[in-house]
C-alpha positions, -999 to +999 in steps of 0.1 A: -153-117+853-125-143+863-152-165+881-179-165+854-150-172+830-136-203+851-173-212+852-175-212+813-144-233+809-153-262+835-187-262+819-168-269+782-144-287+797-178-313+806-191-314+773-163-321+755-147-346+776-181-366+783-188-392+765-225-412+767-231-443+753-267-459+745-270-492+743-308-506+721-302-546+719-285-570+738-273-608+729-268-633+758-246-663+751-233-697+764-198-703+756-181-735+761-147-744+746-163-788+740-195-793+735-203-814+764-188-791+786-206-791+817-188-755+827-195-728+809-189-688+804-219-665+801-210-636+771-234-605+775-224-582+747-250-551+740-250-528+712-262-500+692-283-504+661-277-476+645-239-476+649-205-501+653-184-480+667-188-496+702-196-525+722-203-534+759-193-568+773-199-587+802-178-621+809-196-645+835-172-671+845-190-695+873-221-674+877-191-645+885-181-613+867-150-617+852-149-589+833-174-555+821-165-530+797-172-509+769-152-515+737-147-476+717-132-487+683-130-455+676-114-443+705-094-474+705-097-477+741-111-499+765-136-487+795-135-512+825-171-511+841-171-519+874-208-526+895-231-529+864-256-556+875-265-584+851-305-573+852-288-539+837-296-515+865-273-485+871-272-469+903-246-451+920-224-476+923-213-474+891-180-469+881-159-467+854-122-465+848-103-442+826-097-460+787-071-481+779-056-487+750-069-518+727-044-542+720-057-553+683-043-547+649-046-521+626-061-528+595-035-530+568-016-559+595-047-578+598-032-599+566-055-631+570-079-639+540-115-653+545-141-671+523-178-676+532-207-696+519-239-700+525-257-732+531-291-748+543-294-775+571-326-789+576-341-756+562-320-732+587-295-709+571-265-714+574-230-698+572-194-711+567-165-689+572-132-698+562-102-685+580-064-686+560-033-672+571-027-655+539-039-637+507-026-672+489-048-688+509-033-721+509-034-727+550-063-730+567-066-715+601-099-725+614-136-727+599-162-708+614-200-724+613-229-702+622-262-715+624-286-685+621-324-676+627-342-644+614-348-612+638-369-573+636-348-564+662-312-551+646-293-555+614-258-552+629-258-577+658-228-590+636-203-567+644-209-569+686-205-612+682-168-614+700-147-635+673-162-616+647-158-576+657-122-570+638-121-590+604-157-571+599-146-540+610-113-543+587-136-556+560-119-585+555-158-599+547-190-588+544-220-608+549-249-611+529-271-628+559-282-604+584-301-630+609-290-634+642-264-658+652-284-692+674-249-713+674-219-715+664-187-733+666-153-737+653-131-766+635-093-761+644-075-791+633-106-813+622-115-810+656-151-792+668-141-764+696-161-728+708-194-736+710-215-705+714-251-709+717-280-679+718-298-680+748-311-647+748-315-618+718-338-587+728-343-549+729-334-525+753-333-491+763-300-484+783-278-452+784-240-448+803-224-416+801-183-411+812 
């Protein structure tokens, strides 16, 4: 009776502590802090579709892994992947190291104020995001341009881009444009810096359970 009620309590024990993740699009970027940058860092981030509750990124710094995890905003915790191959294959190899905790803001501190527009260039779509330090709005932190380009793959991909995740989580903004981001960069003291550019955008089918 003692055995088949250990059993029962390790088998509970499994299914409430395990934790799978699936994962139905994934963005690839090139990040580089000028433009004519000839070094550059690769940003894999894939996400969920139907969900924003969590993220996985990949960091590729020289064509090296600098960093794998999966983001739980919910959780607020942090998973460290370790062995996850860039062409997405899971073997036993992979690992994956107990959460730890995010190191963001909660909502009600996230006190900076945005204000977006949207443009057309040439006939492309696109959207400006204005960054202020306050509700008065009367310092300018950085402007955000995103050039953009329709896609039938997801409706979220918004919440997975990296510089965007919290302010759209807080709801500091909402936007009205659901195409995918192509490239974007930031002005910081009328200067052009981050360039991200879409190299990659497509579905996939890939599950990881804790």
């Amino acid at each position: 009776m003692k055995r088949s009620i250990l059993i029962l309590i390790i088998f509970v024990s499994q299914n409430v502590f395990c934790q799978e993740y699936f994962f139905d699009y994934q963005s690839t970027y090139e990040y580089r802090v000028h433009e004519n940058d000839t070094v550059f860092s690769k940003i894999i981030t894939l996400g969920n579709s139907s969900t924003e509750d969590y993220v996985l990124r990949i960091l590729f710094d020289s064509k090296k892994i600098k960093y794998e995890s999966i983001i739980d905003f919910t959780k607020n915790e942090d998973f460290q992947i370790h062995n996850l191959k860039e062409e997405l294959e899971i073997d036993s190899n992979l690992t994956v190291d107990s959460g730890r905790p995010l190191k963001v803001k909660d909502c009600d501190d996230y006190t900076n104020k945005y204000n977006v527009e949207y443009v057309k260039v040439n006939g492309i779509k696109v959207i400006k995001i204005t960054r202020y330090k306050n509700k008065k709005k009367n310092k300018v932190i950085n402007e955000c341009i995103i050039y953009t380009k329709p896609t039938d793959i997801t409706k979220n991909q918004h919440f997975s881009f990296p510089t965007l995740i919290f302010p759209l989580r807080c709801s500091k903004f909402k936007l009205e444009n659901e195409d995918v981001f192509s490239e974007v960069n930031f002005i910081e003291n009328n200067k052009e810096v981050h360039f991200y550019k879409l190299i990659d955008f497509k579905s996939i089918n890939l599950k990881i359970k804790l």
